[in-house]
PyMOL Python script that loads the backbone (N, CA, C, O; Angstrom):
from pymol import cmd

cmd.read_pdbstr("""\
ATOM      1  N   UNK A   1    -148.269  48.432 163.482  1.00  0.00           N
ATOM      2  CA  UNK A   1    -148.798  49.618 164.129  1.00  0.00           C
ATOM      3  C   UNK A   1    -150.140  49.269 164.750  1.00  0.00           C
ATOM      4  O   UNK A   1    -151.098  49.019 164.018  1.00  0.00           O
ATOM      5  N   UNK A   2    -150.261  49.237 166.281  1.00  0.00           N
ATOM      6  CA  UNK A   2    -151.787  49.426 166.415  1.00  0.00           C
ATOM      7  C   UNK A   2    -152.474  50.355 166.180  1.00  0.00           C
ATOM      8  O   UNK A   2    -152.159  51.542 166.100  1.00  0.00           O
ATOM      9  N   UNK A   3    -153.666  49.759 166.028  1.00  0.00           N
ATOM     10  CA  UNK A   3    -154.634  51.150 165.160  1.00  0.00           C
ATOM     11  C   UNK A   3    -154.924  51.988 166.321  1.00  0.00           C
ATOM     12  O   UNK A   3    -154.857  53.212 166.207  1.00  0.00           O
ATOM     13  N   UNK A   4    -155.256  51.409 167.487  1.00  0.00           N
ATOM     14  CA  UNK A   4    -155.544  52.740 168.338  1.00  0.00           C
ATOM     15  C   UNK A   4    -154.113  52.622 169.591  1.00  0.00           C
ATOM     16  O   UNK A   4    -153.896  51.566 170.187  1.00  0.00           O
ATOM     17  N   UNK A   5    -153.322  53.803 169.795  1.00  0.00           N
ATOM     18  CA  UNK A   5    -152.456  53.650 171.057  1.00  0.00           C
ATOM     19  C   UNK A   5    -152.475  53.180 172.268  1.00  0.00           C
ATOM     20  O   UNK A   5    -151.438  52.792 172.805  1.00  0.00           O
ATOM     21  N   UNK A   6    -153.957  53.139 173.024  1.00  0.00           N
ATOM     22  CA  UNK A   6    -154.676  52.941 174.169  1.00  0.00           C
ATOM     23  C   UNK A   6    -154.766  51.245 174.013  1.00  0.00           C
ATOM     24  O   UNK A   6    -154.950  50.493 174.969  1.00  0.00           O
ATOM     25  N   UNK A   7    -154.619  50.867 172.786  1.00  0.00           N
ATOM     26  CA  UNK A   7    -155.031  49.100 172.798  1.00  0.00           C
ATOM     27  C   UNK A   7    -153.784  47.955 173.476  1.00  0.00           C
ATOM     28  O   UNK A   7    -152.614  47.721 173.173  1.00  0.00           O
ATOM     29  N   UNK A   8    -154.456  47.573 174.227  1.00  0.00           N
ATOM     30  CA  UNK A   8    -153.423  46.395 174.752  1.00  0.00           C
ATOM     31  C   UNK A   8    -152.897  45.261 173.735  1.00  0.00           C
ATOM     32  O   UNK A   8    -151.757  44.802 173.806  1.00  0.00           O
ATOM     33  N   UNK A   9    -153.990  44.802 172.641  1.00  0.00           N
ATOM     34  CA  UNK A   9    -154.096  43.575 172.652  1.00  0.00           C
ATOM     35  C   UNK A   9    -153.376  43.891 170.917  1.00  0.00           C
ATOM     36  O   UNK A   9    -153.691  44.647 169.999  1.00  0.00           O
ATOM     37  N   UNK A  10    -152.414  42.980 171.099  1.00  0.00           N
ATOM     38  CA  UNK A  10    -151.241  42.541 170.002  1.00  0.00           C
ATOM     39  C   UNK A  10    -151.718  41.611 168.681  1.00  0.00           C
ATOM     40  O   UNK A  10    -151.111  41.666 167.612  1.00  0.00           O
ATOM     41  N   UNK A  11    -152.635  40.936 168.855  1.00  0.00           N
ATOM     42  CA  UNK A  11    -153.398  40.555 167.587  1.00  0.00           C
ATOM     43  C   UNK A  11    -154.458  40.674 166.862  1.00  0.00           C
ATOM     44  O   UNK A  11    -155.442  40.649 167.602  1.00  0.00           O
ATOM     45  N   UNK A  12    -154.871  40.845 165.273  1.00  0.00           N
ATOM     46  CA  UNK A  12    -156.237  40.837 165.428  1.00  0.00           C
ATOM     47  C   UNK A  12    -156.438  39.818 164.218  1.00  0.00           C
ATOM     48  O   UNK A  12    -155.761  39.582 163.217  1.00  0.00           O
ATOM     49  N   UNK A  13    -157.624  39.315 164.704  1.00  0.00           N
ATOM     50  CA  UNK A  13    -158.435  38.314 163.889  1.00  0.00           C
ATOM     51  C   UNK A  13    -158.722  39.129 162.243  1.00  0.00           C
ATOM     52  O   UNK A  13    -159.090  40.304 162.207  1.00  0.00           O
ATOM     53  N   UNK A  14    -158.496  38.327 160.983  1.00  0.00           N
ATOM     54  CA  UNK A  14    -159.738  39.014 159.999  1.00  0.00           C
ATOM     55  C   UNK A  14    -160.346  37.107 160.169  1.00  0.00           C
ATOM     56  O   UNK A  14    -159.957  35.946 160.035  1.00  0.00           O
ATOM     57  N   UNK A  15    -161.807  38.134 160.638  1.00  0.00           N
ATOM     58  CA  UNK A  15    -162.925  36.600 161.171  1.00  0.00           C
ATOM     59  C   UNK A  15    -163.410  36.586 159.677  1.00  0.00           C
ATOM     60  O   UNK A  15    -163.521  35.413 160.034  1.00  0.00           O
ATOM     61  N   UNK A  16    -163.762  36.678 158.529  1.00  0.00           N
ATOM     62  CA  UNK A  16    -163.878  36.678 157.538  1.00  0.00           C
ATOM     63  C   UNK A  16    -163.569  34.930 157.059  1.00  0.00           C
ATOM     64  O   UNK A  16    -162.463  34.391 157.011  1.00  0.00           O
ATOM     65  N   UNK A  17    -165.061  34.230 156.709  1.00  0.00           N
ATOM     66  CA  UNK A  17    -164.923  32.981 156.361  1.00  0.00           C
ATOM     67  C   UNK A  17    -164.342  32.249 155.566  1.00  0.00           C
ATOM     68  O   UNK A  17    -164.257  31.027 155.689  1.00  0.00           O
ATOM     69  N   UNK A  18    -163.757  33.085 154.425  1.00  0.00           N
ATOM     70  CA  UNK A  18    -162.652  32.777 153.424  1.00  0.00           C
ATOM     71  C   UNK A  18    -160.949  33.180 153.655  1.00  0.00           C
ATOM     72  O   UNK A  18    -159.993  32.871 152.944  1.00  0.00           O
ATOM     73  N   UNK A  19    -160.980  33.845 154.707  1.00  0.00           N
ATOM     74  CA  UNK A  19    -159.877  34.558 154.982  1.00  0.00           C
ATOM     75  C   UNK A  19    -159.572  34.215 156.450  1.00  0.00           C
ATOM     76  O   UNK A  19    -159.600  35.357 156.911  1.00  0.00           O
ATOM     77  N   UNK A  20    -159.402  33.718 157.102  1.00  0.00           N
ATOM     78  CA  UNK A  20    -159.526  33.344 158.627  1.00  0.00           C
ATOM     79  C   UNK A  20    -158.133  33.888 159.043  1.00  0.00           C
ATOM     80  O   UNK A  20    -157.520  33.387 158.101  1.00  0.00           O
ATOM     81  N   UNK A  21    -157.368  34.409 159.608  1.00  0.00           N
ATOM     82  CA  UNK A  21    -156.084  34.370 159.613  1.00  0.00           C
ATOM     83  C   UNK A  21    -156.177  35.955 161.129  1.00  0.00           C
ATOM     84  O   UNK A  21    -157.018  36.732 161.580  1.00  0.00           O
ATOM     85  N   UNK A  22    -154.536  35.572 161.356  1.00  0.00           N
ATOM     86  CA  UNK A  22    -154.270  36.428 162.571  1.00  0.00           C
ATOM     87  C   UNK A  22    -153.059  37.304 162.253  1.00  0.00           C
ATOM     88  O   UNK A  22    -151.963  36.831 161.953  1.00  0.00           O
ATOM     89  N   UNK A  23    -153.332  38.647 162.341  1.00  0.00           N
ATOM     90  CA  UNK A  23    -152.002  39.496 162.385  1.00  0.00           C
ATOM     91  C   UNK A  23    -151.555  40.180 163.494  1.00  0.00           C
ATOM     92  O   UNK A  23    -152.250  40.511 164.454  1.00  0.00           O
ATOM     93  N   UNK A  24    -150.157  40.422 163.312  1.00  0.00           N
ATOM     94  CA  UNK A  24    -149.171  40.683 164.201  1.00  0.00           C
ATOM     95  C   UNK A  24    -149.314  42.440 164.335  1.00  0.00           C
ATOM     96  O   UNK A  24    -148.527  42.938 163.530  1.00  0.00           O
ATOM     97  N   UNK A  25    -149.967  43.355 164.997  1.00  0.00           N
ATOM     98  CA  UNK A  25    -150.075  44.718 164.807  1.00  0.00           C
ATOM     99  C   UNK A  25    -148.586  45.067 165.394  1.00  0.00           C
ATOM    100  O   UNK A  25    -148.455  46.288 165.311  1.00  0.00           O
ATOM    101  N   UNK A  26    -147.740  44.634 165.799  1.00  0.00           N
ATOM    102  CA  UNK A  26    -146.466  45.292 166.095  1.00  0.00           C
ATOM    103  C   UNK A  26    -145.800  45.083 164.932  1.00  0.00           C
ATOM    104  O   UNK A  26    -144.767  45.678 164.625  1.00  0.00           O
ATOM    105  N   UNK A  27    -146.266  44.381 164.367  1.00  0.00           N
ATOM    106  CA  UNK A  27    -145.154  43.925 162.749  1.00  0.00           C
ATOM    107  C   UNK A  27    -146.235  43.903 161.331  1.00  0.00           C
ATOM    108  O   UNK A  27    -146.192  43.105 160.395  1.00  0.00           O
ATOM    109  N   UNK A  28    -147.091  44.935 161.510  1.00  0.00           N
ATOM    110  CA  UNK A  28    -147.820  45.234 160.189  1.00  0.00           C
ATOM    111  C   UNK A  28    -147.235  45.356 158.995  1.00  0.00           C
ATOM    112  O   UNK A  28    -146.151  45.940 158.996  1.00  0.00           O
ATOM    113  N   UNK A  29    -147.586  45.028 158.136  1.00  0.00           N
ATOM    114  CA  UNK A  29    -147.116  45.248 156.487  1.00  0.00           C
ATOM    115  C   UNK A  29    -147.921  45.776 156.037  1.00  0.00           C
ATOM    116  O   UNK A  29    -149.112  45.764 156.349  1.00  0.00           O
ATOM    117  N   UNK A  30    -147.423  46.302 155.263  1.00  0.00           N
ATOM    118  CA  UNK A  30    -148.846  46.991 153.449  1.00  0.00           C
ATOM    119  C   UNK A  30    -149.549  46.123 153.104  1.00  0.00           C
ATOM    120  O   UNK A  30    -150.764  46.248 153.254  1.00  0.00           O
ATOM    121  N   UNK A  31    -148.981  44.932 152.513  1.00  0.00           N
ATOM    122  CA  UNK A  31    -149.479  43.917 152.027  1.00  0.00           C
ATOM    123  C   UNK A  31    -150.760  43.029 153.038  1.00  0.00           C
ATOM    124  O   UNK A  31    -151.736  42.431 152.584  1.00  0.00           O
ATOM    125  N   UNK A  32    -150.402  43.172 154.393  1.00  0.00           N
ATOM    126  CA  UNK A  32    -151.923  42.537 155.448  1.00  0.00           C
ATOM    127  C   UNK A  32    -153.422  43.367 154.820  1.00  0.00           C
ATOM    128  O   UNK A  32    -154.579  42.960 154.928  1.00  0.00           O
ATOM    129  N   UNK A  33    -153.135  44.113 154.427  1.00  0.00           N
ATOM    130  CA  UNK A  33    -154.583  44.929 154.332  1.00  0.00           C
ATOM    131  C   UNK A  33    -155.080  45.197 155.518  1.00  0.00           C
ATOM    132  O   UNK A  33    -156.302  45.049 155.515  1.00  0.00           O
ATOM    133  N   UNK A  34    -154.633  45.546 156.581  1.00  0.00           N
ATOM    134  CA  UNK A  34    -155.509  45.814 157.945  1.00  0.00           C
ATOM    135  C   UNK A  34    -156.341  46.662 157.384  1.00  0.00           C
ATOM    136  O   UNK A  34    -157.423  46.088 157.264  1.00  0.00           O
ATOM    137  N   UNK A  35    -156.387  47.675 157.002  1.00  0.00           N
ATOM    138  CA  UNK A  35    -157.433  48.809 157.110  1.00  0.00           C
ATOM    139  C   UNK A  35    -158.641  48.272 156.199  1.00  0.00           C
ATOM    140  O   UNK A  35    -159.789  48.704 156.301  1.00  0.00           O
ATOM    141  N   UNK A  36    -158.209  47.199 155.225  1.00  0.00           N
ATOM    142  CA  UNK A  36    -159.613  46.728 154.586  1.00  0.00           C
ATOM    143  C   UNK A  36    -160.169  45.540 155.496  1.00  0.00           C
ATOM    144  O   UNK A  36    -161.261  45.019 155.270  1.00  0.00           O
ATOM    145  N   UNK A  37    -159.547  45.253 156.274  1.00  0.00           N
ATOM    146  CA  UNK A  37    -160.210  44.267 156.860  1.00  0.00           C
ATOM    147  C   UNK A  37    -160.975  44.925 158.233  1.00  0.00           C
ATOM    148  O   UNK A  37    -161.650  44.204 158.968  1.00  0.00           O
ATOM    149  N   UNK A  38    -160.785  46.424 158.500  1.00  0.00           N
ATOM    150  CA  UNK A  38    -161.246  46.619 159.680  1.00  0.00           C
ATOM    151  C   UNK A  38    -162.592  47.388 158.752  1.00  0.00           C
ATOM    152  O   UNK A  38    -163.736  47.205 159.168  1.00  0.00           O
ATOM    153  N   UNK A  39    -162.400  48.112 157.686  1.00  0.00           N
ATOM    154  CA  UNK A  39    -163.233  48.241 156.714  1.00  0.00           C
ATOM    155  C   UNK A  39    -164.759  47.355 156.509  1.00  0.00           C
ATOM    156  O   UNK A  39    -165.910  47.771 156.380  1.00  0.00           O
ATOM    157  N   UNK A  40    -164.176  45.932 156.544  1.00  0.00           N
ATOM    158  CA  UNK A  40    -165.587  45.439 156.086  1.00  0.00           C
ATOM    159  C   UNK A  40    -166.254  44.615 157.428  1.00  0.00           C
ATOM    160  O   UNK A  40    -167.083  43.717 157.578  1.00  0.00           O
ATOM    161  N   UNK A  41    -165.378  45.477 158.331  1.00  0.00           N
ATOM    162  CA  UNK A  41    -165.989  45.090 159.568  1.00  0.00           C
ATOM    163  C   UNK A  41    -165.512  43.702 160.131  1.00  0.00           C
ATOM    164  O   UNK A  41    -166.087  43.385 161.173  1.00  0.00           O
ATOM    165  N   UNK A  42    -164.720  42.941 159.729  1.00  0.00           N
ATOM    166  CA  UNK A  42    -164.365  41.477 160.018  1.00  0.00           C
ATOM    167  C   UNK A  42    -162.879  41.725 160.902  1.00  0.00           C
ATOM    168  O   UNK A  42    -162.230  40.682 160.987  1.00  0.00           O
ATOM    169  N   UNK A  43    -162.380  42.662 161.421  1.00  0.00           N
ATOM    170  CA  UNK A  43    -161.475  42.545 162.442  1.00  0.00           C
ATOM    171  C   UNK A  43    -162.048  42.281 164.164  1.00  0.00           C
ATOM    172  O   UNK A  43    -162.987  42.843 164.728  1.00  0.00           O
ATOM    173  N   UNK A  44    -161.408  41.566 164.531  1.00  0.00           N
ATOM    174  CA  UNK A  44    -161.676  41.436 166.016  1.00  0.00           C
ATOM    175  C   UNK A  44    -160.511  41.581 166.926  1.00  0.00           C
ATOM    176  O   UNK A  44    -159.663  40.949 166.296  1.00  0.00           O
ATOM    177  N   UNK A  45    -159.822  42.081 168.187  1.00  0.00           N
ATOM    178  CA  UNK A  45    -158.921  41.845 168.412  1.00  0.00           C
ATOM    179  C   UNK A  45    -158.829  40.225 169.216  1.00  0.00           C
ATOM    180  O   UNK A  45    -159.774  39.891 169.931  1.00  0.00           O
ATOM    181  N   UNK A  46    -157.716  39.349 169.045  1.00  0.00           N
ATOM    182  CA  UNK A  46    -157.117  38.329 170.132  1.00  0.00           C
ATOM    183  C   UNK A  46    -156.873  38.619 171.604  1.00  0.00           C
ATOM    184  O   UNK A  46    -155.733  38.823 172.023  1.00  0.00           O
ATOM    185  N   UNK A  47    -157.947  38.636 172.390  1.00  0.00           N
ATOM    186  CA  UNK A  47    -157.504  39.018 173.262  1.00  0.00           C
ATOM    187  C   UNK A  47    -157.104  37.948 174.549  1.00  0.00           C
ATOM    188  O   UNK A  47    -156.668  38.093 175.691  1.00  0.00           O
ATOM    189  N   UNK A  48    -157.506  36.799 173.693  1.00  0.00           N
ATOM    190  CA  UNK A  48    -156.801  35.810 174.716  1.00  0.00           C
ATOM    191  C   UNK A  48    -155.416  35.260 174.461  1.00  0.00           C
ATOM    192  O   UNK A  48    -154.988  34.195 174.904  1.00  0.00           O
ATOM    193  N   UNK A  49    -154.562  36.392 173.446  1.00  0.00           N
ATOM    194  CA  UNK A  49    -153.403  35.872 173.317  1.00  0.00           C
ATOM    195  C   UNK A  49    -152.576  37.794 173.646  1.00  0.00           C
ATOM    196  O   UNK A  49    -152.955  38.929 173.360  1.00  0.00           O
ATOM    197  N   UNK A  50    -151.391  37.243 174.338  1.00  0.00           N
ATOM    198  CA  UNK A  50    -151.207  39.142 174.602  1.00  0.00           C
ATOM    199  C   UNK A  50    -149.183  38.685 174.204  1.00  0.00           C
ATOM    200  O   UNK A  50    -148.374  39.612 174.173  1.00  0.00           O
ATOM    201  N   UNK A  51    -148.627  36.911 173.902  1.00  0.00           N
ATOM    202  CA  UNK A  51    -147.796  36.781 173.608  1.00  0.00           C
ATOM    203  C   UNK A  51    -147.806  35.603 172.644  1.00  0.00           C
ATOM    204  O   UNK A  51    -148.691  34.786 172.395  1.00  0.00           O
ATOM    205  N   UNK A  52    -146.753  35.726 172.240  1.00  0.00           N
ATOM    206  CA  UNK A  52    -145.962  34.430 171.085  1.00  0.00           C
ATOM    207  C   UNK A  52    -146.503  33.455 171.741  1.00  0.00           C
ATOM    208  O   UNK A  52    -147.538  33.125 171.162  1.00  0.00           O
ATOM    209  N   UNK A  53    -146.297  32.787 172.734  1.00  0.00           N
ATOM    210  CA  UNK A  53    -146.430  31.592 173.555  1.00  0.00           C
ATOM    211  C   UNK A  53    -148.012  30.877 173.750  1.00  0.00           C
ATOM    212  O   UNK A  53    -148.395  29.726 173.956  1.00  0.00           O
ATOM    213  N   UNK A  54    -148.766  32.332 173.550  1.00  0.00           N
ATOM    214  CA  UNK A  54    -149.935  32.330 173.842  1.00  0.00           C
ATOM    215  C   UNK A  54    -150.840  32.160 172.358  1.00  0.00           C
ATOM    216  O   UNK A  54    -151.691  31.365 171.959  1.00  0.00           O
ATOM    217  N   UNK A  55    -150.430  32.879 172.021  1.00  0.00           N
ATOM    218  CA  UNK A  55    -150.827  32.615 170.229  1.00  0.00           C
ATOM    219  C   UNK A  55    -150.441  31.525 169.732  1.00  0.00           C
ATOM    220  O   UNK A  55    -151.140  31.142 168.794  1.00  0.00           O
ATOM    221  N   UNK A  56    -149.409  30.740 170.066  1.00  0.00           N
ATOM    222  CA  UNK A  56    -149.309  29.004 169.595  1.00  0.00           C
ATOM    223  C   UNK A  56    -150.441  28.603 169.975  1.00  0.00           C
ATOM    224  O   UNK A  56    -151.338  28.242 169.213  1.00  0.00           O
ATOM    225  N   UNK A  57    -150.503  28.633 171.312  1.00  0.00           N
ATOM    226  CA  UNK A  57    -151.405  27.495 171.913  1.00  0.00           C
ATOM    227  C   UNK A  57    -153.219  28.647 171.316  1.00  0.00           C
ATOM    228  O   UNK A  57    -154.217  28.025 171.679  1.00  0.00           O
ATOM    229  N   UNK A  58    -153.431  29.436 170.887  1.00  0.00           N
ATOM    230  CA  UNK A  58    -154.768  29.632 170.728  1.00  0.00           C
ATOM    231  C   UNK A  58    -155.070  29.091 169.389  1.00  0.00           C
ATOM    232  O   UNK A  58    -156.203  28.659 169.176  1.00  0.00           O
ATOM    233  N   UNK A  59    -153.660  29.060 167.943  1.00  0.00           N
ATOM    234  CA  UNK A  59    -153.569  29.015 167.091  1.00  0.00           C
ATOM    235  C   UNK A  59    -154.027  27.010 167.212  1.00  0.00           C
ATOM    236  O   UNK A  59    -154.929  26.503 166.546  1.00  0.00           O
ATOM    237  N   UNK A  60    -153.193  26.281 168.144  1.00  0.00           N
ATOM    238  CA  UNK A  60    -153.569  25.239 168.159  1.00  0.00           C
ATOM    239  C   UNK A  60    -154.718  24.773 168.280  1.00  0.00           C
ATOM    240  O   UNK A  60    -155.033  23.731 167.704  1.00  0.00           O
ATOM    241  N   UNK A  61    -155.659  25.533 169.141  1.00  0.00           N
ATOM    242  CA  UNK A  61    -157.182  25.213 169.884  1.00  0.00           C
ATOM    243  C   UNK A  61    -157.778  25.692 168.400  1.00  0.00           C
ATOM    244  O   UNK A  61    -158.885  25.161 168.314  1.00  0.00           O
ATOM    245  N   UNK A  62    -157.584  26.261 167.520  1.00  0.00           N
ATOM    246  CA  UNK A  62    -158.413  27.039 166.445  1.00  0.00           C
ATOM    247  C   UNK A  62    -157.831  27.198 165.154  1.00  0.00           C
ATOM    248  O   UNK A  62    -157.540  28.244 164.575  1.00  0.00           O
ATOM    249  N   UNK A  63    -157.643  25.478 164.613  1.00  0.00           N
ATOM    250  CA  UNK A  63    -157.019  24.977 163.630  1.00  0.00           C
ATOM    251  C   UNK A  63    -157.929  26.036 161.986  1.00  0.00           C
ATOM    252  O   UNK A  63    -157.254  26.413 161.028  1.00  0.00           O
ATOM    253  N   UNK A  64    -159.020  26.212 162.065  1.00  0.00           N
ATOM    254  CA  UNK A  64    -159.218  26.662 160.974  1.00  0.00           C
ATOM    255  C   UNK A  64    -158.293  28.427 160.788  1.00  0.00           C
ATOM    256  O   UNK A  64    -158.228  28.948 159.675  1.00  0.00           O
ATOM    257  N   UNK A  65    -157.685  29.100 162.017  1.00  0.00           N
ATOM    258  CA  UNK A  65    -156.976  30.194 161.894  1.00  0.00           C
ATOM    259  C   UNK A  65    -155.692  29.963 160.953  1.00  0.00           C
ATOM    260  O   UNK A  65    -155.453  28.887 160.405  1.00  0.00           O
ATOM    261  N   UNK A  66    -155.065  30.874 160.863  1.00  0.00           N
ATOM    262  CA  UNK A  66    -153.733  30.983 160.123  1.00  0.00           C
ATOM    263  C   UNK A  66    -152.514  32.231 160.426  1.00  0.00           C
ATOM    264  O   UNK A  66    -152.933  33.352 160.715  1.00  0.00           O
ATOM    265  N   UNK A  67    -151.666  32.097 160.383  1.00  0.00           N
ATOM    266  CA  UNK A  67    -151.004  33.190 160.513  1.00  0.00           C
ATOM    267  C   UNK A  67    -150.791  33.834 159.521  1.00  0.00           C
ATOM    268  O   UNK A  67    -150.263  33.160 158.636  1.00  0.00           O
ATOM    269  N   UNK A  68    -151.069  35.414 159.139  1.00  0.00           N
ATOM    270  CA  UNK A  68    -150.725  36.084 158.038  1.00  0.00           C
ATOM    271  C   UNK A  68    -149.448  35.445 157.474  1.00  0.00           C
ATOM    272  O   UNK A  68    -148.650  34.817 158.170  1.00  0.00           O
ATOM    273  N   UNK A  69    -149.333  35.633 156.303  1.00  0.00           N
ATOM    274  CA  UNK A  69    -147.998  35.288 155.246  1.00  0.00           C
ATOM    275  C   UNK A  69    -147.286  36.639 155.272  1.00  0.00           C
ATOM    276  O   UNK A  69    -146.156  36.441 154.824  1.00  0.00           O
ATOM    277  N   UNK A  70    -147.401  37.582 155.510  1.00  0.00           N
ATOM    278  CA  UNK A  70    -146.451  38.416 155.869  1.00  0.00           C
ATOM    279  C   UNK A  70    -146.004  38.941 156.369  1.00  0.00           C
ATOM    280  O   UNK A  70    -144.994  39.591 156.098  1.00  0.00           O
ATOM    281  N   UNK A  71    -147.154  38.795 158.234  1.00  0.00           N
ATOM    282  CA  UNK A  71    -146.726  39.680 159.437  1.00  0.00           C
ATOM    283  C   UNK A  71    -146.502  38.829 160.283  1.00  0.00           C
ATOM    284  O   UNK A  71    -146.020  39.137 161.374  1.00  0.00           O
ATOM    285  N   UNK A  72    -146.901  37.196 159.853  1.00  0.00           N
ATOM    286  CA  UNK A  72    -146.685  36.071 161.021  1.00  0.00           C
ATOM    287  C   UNK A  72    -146.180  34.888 160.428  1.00  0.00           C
ATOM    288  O   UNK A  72    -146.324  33.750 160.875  1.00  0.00           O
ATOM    289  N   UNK A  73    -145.585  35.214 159.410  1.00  0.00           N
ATOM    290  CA  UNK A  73    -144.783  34.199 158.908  1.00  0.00           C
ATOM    291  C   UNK A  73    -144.659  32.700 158.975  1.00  0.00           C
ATOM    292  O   UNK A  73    -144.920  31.790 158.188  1.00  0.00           O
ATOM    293  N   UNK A  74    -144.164  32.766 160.208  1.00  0.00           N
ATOM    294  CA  UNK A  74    -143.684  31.661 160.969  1.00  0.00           C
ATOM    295  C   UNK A  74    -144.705  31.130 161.225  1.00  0.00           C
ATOM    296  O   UNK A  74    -144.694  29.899 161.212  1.00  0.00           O
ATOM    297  N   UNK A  75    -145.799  31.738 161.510  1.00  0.00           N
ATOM    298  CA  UNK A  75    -147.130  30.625 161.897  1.00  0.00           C
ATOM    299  C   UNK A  75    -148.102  30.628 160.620  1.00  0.00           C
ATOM    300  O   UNK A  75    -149.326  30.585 160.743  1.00  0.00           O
ATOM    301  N   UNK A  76    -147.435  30.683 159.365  1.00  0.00           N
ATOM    302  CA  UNK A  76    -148.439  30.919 158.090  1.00  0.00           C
ATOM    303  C   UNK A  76    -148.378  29.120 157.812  1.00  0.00           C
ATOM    304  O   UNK A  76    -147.342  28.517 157.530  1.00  0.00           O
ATOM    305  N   UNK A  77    -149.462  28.616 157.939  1.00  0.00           N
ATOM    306  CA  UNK A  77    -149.200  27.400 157.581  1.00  0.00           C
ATOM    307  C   UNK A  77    -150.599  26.591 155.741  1.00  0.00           C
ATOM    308  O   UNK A  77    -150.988  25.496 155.336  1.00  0.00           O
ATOM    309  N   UNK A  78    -150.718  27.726 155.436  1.00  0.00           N
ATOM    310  CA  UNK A  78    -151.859  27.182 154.847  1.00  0.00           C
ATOM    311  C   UNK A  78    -151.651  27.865 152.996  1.00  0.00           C
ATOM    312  O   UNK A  78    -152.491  27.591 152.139  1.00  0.00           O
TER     313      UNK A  78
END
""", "prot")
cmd.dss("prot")
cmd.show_as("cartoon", "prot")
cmd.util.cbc("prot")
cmd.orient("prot")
């Protein structure tokens, strides 16, 4: 679910230095904690990624990221 309807952008960062990782707002879970992460202020949106294709290659440039373990599965590598 994106948090606001008006938002373009399909990912968001928790920039959080122990937690680095990227979720999928079209494929949210319970388990992401979005709302605590927009909570302690450490969400940002991706806005240089607006697809799959595009999120590889940002995920590549920005090895310390991760893909959530439950909304990005496929790119959870850590």
């Amino acid at each position: 679910m994106r948090r606001r309807p008006q938002t373009q952008w399909k990912y968001l960062l928790n920039i959080d230095e122990d937690n680095k990782e990227v979720h999928d707002l079209d494929n949210e879970k319970t388990s992401c904690q979005i709302g605590e992460i927009i909570t302690a202020n450490n969400a940002r949106y991706l806005k240089e990624a607006t697809n799959e294709s595009e999120l590889v290659q940002w995920l590549r440039q920005n090895p310390d990221y991760d893909g959530c373990a439950y909304c990005l599965q496929h790119h959870h590598r850590k």
